[in-house]
C-alpha positions in Angstrom: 3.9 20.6 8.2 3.8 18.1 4.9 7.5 18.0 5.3 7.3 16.7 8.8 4.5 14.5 8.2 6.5 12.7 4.9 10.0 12.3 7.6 9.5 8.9 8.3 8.6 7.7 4.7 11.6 10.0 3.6 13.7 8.1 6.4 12.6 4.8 5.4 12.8 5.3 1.5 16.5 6.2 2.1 17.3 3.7 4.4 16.2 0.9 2.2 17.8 2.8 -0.9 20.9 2.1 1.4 20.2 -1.3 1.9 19.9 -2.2 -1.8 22.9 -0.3 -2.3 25.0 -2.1 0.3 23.7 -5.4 -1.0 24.6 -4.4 -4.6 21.3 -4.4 -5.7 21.0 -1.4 -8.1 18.3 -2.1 -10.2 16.3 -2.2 -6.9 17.8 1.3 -6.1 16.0 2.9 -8.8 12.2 2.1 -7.6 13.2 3.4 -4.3 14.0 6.6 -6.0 10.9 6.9 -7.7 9.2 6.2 -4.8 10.5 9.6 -3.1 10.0 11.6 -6.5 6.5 10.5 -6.1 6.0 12.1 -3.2 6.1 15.7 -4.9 3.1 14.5 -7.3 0.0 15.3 -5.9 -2.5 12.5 -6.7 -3.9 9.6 -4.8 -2.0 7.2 -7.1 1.1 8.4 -6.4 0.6 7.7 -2.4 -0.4 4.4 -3.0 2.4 3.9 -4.8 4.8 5.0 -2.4 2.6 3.1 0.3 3.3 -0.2 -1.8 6.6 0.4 -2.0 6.6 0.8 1.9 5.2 -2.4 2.5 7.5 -4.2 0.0 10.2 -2.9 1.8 9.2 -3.6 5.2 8.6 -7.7 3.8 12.4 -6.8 2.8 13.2 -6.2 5.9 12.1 -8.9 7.9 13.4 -11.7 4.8 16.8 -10.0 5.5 16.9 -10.2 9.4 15.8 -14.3 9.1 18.7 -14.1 6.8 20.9 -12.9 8.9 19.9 -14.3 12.0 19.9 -17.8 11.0 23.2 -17.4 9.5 24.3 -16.0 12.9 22.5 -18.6 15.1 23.9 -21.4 12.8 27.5 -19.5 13.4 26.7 -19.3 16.8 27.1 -15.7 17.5 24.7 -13.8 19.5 21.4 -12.6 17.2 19.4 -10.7 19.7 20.8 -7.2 18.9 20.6 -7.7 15.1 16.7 -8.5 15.4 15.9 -5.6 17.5 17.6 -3.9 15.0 16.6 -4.9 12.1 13.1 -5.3 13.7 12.8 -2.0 14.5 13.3 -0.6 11.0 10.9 -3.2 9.4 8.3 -1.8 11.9 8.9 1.8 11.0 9.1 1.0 7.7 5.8 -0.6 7.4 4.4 1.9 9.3 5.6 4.7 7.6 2.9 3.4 5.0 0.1 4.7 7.6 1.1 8.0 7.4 -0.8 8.6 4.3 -4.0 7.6 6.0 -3.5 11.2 8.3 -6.4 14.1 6.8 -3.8 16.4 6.0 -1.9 13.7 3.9 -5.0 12.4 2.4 -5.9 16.3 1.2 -2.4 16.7 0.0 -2.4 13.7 -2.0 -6.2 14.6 -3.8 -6.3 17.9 -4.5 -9.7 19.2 -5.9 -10.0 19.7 -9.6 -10.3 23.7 -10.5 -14.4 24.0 -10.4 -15.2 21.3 -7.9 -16.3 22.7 -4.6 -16.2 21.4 -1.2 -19.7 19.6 -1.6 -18.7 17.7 -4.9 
């Protein structure tokens, strides 16, 4: 059930790896990677990690489709497509960051310490 929960951060992560890739941006690559090796550590930092990541890329998202809209406008080709698009993935992208906020997320990410009970 974790695995289905984490799909759309998974998705997202990758897609944006693919996007940094395309744009020849390796060095940004790497984070993105980190980001999804983070999600096999178990701690609260390592979500909010991830989520930040998220949300960075989301903000990457969006800079890239005024990017390339304007550029297409000023061309004078039809944009409309491209920001659905592109729109579409910067919204799932950003809220792929809320997925952490679900119980079963928030008690995968903090496990309890050995000796802590369900009352500490």
């Amino acid at each position: 059930m974790i695995g289905l929960q984490l799909l759309p951060v998974v998705i997202s992560l990758l897609v944006l790896g693919a996007h940094f890739l395309r744009s020849g941006s390796i060095v940004l690559v790497a984070p993105v990677f980190v980001a999804l090796a983070l999600l096999g550590v178990r701690r609260r930092w390592a979500a909010r990690l991830v989520q930040a990541v998220l949300l960075l890329g989301a903000i990457e998202w969006v800079r890239t489709l005024v990017q390339l809209a304007s550029w297409r406008v000023q061309a004078g080709q039809p944009a409309t497509r491209l920001v659905v698009i592109l729109g579409s993935v910067a919204l799932l992208t950003g809220l792929s960051a809320l997925v952490f906020r679900a119980a079963r997320l928030r008690a995968w990410f903090e496990p309890r310490q050995a000796g802590e009970s369900a009352g500490d």
